[in-house]
Backbone as a ProteinNet text record, in pm:
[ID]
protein_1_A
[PRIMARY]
XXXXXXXXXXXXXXXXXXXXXXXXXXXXXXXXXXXXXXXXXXXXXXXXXXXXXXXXXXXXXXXXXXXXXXXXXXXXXXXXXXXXXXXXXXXXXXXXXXXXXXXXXXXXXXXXXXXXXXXXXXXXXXXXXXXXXXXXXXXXXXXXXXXXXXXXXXXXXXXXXXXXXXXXXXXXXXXXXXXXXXXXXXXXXXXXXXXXXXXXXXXXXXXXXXXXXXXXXXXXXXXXXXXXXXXXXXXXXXXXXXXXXXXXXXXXXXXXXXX
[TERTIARY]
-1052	-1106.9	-1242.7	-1326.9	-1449.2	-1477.1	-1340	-1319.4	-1308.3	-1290.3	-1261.3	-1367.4	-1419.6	-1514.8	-1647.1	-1667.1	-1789.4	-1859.5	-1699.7	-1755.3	-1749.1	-1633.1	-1661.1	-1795.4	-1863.5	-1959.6	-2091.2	-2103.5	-2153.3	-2139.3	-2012.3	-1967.7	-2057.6	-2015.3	-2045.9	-2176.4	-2275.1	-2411.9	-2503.9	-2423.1	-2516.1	-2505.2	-2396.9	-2381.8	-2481.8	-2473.2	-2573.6	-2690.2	-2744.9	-2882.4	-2932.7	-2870.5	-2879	-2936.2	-2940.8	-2973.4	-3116.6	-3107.7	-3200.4	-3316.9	-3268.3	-3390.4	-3410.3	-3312.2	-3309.1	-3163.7	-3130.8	-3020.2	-2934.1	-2944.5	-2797.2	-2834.8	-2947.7	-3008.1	-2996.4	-2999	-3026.1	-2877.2	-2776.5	-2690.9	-2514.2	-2564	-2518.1	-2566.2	-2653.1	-2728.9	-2668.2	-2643.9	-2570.1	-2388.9	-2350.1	-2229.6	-2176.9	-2272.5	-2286.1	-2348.8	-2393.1	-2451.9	-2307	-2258.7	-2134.2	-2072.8	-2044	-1989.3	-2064.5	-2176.3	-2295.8	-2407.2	-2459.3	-2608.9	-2701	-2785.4	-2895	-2974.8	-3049.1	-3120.8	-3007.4	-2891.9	-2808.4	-2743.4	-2726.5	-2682.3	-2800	-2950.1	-3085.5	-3045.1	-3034.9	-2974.1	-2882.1	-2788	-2689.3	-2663.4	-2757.6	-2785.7	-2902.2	-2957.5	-3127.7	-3030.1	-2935.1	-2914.7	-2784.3	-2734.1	-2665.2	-2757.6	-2852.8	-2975	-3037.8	-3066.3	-3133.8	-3023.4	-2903.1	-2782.2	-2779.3	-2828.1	-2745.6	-2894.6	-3007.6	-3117.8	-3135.6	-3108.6	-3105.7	-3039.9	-2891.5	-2817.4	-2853.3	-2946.2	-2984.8	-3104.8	-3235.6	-3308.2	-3226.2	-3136.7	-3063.1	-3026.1	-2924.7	-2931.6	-3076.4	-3145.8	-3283.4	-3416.9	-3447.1	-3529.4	-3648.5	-3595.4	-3657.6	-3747.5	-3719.1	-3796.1	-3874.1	-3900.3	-3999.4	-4168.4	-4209.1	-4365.4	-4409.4	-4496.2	-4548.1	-4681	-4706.6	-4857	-4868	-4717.7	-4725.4	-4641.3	-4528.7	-4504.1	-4602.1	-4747.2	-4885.6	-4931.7	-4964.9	-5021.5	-4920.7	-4824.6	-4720.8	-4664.1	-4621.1	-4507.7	-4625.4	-4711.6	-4791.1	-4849.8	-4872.4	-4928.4	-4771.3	-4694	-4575.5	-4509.4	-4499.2	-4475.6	-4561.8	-4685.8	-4805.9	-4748.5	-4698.7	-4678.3	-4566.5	-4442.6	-4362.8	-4281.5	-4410.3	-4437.4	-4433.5	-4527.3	-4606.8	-4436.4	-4429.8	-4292.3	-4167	-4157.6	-4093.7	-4075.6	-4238.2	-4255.2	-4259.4	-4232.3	-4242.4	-4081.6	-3968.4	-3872.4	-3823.8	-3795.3	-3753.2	-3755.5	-3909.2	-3960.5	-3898.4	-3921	-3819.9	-3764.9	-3647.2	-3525.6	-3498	-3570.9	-3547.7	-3635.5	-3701.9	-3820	-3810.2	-3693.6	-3681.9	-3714.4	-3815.3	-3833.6	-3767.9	-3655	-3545.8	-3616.1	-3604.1	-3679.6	-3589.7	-3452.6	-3328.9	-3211.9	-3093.5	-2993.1	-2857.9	-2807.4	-2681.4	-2567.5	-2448.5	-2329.8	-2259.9	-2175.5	-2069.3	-1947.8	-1860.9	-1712.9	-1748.5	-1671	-1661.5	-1782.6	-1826.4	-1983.3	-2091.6	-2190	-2312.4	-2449.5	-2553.7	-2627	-2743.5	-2861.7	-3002.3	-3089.2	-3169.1	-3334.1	-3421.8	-3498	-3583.4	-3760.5	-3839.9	-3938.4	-3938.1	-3923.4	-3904.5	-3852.2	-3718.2	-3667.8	-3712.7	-3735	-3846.4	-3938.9	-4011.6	-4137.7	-4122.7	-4017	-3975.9	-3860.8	-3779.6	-3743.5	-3842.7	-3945	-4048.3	-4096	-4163.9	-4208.5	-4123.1	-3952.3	-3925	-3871.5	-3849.4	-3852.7	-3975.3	-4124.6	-4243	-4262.4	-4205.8	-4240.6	-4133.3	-3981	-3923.2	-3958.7	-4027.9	-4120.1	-4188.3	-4176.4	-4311.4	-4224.5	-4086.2	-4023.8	-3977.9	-4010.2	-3957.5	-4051.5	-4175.1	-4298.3	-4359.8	-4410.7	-4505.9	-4636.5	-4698.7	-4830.5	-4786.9	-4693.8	-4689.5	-4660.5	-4575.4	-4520.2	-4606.3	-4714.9	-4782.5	-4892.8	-4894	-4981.7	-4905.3	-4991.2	-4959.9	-5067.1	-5025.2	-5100	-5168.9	-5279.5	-5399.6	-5347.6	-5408.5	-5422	-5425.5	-5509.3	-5569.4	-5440.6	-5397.8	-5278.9	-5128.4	-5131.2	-5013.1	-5047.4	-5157.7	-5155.6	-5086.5	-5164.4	-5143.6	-4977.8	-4902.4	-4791.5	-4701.7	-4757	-4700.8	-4695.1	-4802	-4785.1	-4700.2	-4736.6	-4578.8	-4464.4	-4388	-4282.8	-4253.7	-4333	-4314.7	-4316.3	-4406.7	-4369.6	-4244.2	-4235.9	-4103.6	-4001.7	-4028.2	-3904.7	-3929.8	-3978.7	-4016.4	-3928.6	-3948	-3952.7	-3776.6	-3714.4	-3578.3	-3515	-3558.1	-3486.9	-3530.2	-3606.1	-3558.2	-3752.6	-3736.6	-3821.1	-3839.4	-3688.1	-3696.1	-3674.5	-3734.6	-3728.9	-3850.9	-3961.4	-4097.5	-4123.9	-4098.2	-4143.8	-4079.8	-3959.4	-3930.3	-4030.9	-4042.2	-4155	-4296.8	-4305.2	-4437	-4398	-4326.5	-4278.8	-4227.4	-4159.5	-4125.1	-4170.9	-4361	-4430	-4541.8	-4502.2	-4587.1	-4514.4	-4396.8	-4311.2	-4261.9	-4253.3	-4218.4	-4078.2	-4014.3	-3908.3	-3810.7	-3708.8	-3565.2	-3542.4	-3524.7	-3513.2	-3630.7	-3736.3	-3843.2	-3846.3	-3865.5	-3847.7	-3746.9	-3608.7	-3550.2	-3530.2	-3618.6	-3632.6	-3760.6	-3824.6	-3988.1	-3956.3	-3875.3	-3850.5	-3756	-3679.8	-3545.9	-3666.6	-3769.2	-3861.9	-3950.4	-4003.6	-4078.3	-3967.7	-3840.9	-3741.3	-3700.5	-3699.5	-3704	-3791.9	-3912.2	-4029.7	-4040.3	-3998.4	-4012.2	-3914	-3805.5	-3673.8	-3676.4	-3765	-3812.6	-3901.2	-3994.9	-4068.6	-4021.4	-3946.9	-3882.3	-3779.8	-3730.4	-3618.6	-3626.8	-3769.2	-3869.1	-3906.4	-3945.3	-3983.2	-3832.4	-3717.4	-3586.5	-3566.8	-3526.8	-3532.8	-3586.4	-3700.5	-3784	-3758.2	-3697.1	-3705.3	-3546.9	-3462.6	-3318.7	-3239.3	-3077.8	-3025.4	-2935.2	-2908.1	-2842.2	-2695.9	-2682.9	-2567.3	-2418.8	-2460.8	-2369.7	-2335.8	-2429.2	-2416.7	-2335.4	-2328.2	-2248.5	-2115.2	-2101.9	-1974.5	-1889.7	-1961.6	-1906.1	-1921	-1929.9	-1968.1	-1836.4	-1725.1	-1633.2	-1676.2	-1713.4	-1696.2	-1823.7	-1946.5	-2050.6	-2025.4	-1972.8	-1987.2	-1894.5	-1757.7	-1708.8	-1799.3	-1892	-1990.1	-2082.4	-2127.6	-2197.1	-2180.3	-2022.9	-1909.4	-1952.6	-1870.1	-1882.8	-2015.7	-2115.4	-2244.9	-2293.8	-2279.9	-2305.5	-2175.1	-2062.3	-2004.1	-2017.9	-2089.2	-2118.5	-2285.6	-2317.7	-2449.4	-2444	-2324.2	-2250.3	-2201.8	-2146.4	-2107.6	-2198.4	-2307.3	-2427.9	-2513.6	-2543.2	-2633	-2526.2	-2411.3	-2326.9	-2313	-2376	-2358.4	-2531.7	-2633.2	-2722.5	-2775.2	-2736.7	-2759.9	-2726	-2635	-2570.3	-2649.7	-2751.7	-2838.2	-2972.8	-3036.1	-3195.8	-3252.3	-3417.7	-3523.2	-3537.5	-3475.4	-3482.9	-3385.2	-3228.3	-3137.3	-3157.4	-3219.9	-3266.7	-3341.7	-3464.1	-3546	-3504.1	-3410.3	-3340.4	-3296.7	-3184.6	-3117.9	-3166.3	-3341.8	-3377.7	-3434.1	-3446.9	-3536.1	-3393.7	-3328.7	-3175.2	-3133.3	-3136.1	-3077.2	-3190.9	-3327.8	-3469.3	-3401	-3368.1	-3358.8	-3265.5	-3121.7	-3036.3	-3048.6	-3105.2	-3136.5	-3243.7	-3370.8	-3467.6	-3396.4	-3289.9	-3248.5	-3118.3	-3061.9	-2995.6	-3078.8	-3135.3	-3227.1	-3284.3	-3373.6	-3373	-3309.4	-3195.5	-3096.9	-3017.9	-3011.7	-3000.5	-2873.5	-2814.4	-2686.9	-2736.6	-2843.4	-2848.2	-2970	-2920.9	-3030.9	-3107.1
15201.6	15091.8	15044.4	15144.7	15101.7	15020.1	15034.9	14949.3	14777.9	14760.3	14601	14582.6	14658.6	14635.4	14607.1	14679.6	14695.1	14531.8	14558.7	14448.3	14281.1	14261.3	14149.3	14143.7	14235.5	14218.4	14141.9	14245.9	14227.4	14022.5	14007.4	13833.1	13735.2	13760.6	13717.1	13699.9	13819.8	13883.4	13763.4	13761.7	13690.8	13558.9	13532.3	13361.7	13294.4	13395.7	13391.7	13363.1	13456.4	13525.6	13449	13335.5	13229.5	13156	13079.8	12976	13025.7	13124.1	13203.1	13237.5	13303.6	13410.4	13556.8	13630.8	13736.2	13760.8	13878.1	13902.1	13980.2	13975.2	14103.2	14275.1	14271.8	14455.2	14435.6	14384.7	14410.1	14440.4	14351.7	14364.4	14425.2	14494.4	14557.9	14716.3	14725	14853.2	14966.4	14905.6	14932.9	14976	14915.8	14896.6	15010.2	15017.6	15126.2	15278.9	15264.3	15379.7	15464.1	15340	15381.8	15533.4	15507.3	15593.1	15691.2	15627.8	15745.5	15806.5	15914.5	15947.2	15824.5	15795.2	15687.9	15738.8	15794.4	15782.4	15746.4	15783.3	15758.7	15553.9	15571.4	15394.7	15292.5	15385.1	15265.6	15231.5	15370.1	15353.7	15253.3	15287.4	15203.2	15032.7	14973.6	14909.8	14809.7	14914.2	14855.5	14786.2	14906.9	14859.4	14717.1	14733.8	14568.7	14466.1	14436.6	14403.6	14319.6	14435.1	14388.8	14367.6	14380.5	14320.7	14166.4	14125.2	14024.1	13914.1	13983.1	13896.3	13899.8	13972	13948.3	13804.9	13806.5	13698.5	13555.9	13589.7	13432.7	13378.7	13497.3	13429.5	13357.8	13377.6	13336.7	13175.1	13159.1	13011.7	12909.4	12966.2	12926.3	12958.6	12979.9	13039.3	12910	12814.2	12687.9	12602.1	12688	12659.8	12715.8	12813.1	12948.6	12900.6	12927.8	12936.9	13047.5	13056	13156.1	13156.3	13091.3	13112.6	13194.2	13138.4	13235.4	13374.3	13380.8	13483.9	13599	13550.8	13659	13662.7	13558.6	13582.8	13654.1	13707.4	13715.1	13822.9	13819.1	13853.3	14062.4	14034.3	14128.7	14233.8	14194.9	14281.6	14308.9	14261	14372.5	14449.5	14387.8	14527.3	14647.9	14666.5	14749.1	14819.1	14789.5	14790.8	14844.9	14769.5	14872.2	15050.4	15040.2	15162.1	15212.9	15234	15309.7	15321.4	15243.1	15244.5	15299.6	15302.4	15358.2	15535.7	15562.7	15698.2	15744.8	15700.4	15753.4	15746.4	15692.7	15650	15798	15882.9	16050.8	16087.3	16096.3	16141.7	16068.1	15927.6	15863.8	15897.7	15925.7	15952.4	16109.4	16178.7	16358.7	16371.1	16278.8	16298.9	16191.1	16102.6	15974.2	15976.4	15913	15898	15827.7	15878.2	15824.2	15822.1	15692	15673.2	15622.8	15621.8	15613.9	15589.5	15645.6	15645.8	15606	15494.6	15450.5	15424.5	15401.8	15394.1	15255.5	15197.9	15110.1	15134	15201.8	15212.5	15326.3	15367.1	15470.9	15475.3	15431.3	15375.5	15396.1	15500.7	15514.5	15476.1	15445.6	15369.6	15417.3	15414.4	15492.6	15347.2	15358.7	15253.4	15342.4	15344.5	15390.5	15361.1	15419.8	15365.9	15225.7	15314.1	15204.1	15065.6	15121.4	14977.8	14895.7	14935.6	14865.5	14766.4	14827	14743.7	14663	14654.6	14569.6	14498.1	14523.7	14425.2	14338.2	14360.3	14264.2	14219.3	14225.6	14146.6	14080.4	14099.5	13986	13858.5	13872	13780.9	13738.9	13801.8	13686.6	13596.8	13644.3	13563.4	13426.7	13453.6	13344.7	13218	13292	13156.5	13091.9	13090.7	12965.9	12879.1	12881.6	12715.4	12686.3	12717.9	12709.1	12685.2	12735.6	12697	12595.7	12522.4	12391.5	12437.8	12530.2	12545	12619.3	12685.3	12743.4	12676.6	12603.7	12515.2	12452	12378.8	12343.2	12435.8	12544.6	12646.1	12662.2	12673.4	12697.9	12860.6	12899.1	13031.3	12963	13056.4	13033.8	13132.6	13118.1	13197.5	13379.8	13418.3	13535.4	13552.8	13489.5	13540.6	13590.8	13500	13521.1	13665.5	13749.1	13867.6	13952.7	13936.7	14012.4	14001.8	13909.3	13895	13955.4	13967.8	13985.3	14180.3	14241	14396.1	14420.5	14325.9	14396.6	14400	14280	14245.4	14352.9	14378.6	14482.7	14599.5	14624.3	14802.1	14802.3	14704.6	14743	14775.6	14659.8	14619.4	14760.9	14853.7	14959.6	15089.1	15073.3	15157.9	15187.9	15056.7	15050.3	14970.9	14831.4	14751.6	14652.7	14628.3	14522.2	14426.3	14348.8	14283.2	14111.4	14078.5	13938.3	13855.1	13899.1	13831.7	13815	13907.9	13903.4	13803	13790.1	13746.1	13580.7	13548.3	13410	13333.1	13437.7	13443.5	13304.2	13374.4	13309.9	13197.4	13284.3	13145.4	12992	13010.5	12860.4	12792.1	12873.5	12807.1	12690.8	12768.7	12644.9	12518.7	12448.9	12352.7	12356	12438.3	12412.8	12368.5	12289.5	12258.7	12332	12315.4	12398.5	12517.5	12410.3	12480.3	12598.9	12527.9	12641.9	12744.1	12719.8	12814	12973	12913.4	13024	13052.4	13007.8	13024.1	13154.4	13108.1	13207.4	13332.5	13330.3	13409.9	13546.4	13476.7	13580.5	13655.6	13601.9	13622	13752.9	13710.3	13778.8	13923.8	13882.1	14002.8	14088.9	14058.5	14113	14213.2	14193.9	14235.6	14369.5	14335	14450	14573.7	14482.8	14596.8	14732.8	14623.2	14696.1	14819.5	14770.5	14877.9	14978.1	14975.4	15083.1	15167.7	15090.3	15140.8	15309.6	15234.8	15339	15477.7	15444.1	15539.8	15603.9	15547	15606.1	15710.2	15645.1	15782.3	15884.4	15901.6	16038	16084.8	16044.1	16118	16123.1	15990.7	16006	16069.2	16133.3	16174	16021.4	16037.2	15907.9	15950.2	16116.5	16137.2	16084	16049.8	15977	15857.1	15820.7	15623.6	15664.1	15724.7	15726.4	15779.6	15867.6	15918.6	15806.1	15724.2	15598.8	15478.3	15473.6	15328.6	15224.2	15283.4	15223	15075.9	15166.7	15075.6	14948.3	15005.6	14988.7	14848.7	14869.8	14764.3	14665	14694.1	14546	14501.7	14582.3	14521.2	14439.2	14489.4	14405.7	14282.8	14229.4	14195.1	14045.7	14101.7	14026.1	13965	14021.2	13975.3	13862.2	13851.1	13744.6	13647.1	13701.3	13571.1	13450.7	13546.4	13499	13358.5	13452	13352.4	13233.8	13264.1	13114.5	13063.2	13107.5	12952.9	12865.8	12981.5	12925.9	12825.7	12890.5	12796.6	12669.8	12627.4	12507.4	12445.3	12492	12488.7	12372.3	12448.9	12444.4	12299.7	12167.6	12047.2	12004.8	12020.6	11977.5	11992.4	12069.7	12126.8	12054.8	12020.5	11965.7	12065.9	12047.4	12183.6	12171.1	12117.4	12139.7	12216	12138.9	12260	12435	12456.6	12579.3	12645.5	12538.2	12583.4	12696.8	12628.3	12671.8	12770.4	12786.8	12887.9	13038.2	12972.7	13072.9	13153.5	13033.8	13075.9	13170	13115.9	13158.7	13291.6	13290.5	13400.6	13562.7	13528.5	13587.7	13672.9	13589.5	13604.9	13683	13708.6	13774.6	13897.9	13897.9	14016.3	14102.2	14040.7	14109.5	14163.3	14139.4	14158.7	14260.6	14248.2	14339.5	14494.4	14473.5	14595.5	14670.3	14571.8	14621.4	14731.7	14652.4	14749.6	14858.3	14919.8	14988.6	14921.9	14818.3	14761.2	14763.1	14770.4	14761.7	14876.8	14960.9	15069.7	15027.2
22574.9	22655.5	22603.2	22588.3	22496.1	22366.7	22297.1	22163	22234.3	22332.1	22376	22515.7	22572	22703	22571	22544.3	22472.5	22352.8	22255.2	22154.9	22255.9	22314.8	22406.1	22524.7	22565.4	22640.6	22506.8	22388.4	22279.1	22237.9	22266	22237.9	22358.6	22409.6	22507.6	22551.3	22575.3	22590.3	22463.6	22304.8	22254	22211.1	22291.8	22248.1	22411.8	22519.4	22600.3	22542.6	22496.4	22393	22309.9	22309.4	22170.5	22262.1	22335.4	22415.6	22540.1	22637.5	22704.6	22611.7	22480.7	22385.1	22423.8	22537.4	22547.4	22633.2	22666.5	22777.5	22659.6	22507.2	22481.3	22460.2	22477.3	22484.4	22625.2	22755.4	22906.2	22949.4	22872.5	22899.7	22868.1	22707.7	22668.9	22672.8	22681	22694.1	22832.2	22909.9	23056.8	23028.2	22963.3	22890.2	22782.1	22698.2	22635	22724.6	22817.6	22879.7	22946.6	22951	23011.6	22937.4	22789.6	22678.7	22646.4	22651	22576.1	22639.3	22593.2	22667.6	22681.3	22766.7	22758.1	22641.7	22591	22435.1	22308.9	22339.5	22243.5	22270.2	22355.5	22397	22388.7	22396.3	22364.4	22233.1	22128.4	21983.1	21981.2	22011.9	21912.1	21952	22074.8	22149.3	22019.5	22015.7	21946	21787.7	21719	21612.1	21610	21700.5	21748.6	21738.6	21847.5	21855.1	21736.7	21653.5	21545.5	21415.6	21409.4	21316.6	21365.7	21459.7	21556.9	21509.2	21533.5	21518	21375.6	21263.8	21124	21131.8	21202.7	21127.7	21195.8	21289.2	21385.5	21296.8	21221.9	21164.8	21000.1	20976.3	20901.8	20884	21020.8	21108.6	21161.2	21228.7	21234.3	21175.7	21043.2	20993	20987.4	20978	20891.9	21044	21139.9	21233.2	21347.2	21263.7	21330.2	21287.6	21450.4	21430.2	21367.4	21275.8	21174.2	21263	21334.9	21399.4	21503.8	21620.6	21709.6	21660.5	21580.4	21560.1	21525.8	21472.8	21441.2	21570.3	21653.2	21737.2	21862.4	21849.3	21964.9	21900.1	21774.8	21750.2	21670.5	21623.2	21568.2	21665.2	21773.4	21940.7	21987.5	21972.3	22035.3	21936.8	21784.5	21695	21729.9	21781.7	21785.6	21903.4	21997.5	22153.3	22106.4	22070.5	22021.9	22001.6	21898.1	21871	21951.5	22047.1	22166.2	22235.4	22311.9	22394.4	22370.6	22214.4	22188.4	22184.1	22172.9	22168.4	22269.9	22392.4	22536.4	22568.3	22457.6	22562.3	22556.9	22470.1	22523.8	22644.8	22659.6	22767.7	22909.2	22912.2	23008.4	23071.1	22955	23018.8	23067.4	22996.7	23031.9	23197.8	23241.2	23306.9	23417.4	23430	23525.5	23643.8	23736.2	23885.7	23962.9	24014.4	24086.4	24213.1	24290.1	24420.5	24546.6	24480.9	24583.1	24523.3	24562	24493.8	24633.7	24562.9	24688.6	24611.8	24699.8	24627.7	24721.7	24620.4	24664.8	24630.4	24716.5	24717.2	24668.9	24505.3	24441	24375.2	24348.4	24217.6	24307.8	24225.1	24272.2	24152	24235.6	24164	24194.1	24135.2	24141.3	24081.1	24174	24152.2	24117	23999.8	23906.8	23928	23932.8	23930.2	23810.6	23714.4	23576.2	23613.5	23666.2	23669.3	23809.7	23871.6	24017.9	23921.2	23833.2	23781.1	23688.7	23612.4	23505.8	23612.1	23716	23756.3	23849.2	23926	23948.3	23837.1	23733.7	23646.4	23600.4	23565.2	23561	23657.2	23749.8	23863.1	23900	23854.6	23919.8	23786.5	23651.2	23526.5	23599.6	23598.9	23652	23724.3	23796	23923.8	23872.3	23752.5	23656.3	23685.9	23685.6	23637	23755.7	23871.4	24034.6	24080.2	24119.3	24167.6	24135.7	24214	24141.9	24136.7	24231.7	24154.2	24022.6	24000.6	23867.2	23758.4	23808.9	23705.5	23574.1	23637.4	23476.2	23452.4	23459.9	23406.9	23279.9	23163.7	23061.7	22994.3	22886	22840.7	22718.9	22724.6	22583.7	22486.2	22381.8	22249.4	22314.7	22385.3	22452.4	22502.6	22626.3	22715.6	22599.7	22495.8	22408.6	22380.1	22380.1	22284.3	22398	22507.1	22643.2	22669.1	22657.2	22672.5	22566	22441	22336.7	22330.3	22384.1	22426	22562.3	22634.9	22760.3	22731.1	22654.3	22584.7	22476.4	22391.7	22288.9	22347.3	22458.7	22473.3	22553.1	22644.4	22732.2	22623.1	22509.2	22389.6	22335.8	22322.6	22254.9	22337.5	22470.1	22568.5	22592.3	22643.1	22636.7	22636.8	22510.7	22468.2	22581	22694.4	22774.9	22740.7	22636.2	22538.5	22561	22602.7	22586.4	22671.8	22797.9	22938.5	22988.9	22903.1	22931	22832.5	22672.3	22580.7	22621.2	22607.1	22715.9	22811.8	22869.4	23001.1	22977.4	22827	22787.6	22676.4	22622.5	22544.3	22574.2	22660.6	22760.4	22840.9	22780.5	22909.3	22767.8	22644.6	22563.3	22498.3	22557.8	22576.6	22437.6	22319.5	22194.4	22187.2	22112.2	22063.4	22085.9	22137.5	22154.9	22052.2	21904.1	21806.4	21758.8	21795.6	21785.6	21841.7	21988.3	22085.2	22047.6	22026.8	21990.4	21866.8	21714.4	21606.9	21627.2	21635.9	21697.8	21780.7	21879.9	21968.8	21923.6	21798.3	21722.8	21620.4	21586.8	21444.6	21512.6	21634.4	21696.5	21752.1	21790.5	21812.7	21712.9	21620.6	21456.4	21468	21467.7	21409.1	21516.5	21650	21795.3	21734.1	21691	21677.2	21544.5	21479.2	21272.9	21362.6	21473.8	21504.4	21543.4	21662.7	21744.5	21698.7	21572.7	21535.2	21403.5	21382	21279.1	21375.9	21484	21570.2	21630.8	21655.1	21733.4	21608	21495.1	21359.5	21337.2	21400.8	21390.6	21584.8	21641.1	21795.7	21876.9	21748.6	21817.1	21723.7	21788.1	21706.3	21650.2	21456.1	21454.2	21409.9	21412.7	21409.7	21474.4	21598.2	21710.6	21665.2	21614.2	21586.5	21449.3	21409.5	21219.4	21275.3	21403.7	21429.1	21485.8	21570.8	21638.7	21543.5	21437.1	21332.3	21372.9	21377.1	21406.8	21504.6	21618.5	21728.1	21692	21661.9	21674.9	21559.2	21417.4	21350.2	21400.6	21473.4	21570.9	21615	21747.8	21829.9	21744.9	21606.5	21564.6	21509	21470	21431.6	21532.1	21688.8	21759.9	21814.2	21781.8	21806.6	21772.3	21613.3	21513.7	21540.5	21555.1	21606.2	21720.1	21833.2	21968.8	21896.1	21842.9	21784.7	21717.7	21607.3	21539	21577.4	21777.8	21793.1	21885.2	21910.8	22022.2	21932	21790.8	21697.4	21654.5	21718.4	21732.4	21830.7	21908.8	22081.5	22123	22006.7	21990.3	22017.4	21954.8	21968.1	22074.3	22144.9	22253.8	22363.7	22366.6	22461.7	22461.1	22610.3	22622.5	22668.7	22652.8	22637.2	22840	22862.8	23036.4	23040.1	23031.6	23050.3	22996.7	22885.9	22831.1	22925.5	22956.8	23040.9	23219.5	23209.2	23361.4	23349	23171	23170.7	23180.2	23099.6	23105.4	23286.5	23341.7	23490	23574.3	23546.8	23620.9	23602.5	23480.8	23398.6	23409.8	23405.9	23428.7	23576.2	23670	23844.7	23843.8	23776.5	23798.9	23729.3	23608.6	23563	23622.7	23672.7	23759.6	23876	23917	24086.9	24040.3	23957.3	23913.5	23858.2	23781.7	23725.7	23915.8	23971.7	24085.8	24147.5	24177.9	24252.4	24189.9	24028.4	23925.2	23899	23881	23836.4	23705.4	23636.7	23494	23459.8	23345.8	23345.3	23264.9
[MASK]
+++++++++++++++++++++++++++++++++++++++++++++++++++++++++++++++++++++++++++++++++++++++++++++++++++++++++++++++++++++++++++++++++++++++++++++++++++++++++++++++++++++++++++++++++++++++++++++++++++++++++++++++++++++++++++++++++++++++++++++++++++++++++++++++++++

């Protein structure tokens, strides 16, 4: 069942991912937890992830900010790191603060995930609120934004709902927007992925390659048809997808529907 739940969530998750700028680590990661230990499913999660964002800067390369990617993209490689070196501990060590069930399925709310699902539902309210609405971020706020995004992205993959957050608030170009945003996801994933090698086992991921290179398979496919999908789309409609998409994932993480 895992050979077909898995790589189609993977399809799906990033032809999403193409258009938003985040949602296929939030939402494959849960998916995979299913099969695997959680340090082992951050793995093989992270290396989808970053197969998937190799092949998008590929498609959009020719329209990436090189300015904000330093200013954005350089404070969450740094952040990264850090997050990454705590995610062990995480998980051996989790503060479960209530645990409920529906039907057969039981579910646990996390400290962790309490606080990353509020932050991402108050980032959301930029594009719903009118006093929020034309607030825009300075040079300064990009760095600040650029370490929450990276350590969460460090911590357990969930990187690009914060980094969105800020990014869609400096009105850049469609194409930019998610050219910059894949460049800057690159750079989070090169980090963490340096640090999972020295603290995860990668034996699991070489025993499962099978599955893992479909998933990655279907990943890049989901992306080639979003970067076709791509024109068809205005930087409002994006805009929403992203506010929409922000709300359901914050309210989900909430309630532990997504670990």
């Amino acid at each position: 069942m895992s050979f077909f739940i898995i790589p189609l969530t993977a399809l799906l998750a990033s032809l999403l991912t193409f258009f938003s700028g985040f949602g296929l680590g939030t939402i494959l990661l849960p998916v995979f937890a299913v099969y695997y230990p959680a340090p082992i499913a951050v793995l093989l999660t992270a290396i989808v992830h970053f197969s998937n964002n190799i092949f998008k800067i590929g498609l959009v390369y020719k329209n990436i900010h090189w300015n904000l990617v330093l200013k954005f993209g350089f404070p969450s490689m740094l952040a990264a790191l850090l997050g990454a070196y705590f995610l062990k501990n995480l998980f051996n060590n989790p503060i479960i603060l209530w645990v409920y069930g529906i039907g057969i399925y039981s579910f646990s709310i996390s400290l962790f995930n309490l606080i990353i699902g509020f932050l991402i539902i108050s980032f959301s309210l930029f594009e719903v609120m009118p006093v929020l609405k034309n607030l825009s971020f300075k040079s300064n706020k990009l760095f600040i934004g650029g370490l929450l995004s990276g350590f969460f992205g460090g911590l357990s993959g969930h990187q690009g709902a914060l980094r969105s957050a800020f990014l869609v608030r400096l009105n850049l170009p469609k194409e930019r927007f998610i050219a910059t945003g894949t460049a800057i996801a690159c750079l989070v994933d090169v980090a963490r992925m340096c640090v999972y090698a020295f603290t995860l086992d990668f034996t699991t991921a070489l025993t499962h390659s099978s599955i893992l290179l479909i998933s990655v398979a279907f990943a890049i496919f989901g992306a080639f048809i979003g970067n076709k999908l791509l024109k068809k789309i205005t930087i409002g409609f994006l805009k929403w997808v992203v506010t929409i998409f922000m709300m359901i994932i914050g309210v989900m993480m909430i309630m532990g529907l997504l670990s």
